[in-house]
C-alpha positions in Angstrom: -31.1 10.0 5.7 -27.6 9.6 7.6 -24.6 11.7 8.1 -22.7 8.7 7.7 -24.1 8.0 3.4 -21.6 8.7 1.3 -20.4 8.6 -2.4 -17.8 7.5 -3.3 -16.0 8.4 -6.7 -13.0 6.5 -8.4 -10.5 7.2 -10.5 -7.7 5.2 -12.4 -5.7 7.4 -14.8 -2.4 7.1 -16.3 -0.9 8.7 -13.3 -3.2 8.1 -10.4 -5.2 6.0 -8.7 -7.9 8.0 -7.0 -10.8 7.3 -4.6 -13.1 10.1 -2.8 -15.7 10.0 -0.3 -18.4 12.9 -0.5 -20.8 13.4 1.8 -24.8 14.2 0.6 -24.3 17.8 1.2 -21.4 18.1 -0.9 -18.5 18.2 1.2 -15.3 16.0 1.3 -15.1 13.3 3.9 -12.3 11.5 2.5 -10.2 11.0 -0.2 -7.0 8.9 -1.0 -4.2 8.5 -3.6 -1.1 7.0 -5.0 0.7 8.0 -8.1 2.0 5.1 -10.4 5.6 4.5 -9.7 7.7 4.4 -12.9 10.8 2.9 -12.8 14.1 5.6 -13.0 15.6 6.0 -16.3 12.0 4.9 -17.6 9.4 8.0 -19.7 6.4 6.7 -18.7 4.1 3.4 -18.0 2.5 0.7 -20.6 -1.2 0.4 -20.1 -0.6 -2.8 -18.5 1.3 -1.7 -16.2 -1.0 0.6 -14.9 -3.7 -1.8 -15.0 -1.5 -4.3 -12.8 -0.6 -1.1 -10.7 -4.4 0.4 -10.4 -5.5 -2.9 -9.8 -3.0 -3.5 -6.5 -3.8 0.3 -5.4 -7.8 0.4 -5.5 -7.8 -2.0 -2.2 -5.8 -0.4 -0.1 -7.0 3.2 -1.4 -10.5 1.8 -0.3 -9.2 0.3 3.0 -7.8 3.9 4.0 -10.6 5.9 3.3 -13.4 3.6 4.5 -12.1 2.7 8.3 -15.1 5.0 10.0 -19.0 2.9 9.6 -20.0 5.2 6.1 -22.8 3.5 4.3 -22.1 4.2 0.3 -25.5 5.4 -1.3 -23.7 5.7 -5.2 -20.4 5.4 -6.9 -18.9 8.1 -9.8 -16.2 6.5 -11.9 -14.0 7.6 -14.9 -14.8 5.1 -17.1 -13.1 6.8 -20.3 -10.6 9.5 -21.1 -12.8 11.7 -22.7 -16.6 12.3 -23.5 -16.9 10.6 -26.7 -18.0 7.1 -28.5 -14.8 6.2 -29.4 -12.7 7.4 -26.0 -11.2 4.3 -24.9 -8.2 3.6 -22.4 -7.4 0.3 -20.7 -6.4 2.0 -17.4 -10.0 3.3 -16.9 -11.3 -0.3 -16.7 -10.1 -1.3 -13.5 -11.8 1.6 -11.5 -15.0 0.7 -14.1 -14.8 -2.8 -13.0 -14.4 -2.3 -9.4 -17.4 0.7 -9.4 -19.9 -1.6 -11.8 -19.3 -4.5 -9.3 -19.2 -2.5 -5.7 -22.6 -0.8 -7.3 -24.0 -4.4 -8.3 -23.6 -6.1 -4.9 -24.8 -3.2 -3.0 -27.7 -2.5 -5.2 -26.6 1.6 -5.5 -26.4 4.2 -8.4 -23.5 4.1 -10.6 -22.7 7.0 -12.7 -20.5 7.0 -15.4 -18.7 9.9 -16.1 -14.9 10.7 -18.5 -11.6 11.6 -16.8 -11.8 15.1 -18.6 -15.6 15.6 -17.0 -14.4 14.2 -13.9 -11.6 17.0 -13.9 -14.6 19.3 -15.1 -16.5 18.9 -12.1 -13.7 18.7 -9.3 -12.2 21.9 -10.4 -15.8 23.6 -10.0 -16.0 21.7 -6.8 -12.5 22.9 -5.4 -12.9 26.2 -6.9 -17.0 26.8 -5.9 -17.7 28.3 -8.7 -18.0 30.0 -11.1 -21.6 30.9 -10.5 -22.1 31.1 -14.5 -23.7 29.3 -17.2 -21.1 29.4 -20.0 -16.8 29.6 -18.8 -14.3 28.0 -20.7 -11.9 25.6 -19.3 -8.5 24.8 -19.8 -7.4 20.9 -19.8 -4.4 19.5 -19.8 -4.2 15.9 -18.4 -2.0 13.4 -19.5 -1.8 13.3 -23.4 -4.6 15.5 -24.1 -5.0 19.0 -23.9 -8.3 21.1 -24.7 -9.9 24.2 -24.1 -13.7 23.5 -23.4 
């Protein structure tokens, strides 16, 4: 076991594209991001344009936040909005792509988790806590909003 394994978890939502770099104990060894540019008098972004966006960002996200030797040991990505069959969002499938083929070549755990969960988990990270089995948690990302 090295100091230098990392995961590395990815995310492509409607607003951001997202990499992170944790380290096996749990702590943060890198993380970039860049929020989709809409254009001025515009509300928002087509899907394809954030796919064409994401798809430009993911390289030079990963560029930034892998310049010291880390050795990836497994990748997290959103692959879907939220955690159900029928979630479904074409953003999500550039950061899936990328993850399912960076976890292929390098023969490494993939793990496949929503943008809601993924949320989920970094507030709990951020936040270190709470130390409880049941909480409830407010989210509000994008166009959904739930209490969980």
């Amino acid at each position: 076991m090295s100091k230098n394994e990392v995961y590395l978890g990815i995310d492509t939502s409607c607003y951001t594209t997202s990499v992170a770099l944790i380290g096996r104990e749990g702590g943060l060894v890198g993380e970039a991001r860049r929020i989709l540019q809409v254009k001025p008098g515009c509300r928002g972004l087509q899907q394809s344009e954030m796919v064409f966006q994401h798809t430009r960002n993911l390289p030079i996200l990963l560029e930034e936040v892998l310049k010291k030797p880390l050795k990836v040991i497994g990748i997290g990505v959103s692959a879907r909005p939220r955690p159900l069959e029928d979630s479904y969002m074409p953003a999500f499938l550039v950061g899936l792509g990328l993850a399912r083929s960076l976890a292929a070549v390098n023969e490494i755990p993939l793990w496949q988790i929503s943008h809601q969960e993924n949320h989920l988990e970094a507030g709990l990270w951020s936040a270190q806590g709470p130390d409880a089995d049941r909480f409830l948690l407010l989210h509000a990302s994008g166009g959904t909003t739930d209490l969980l």
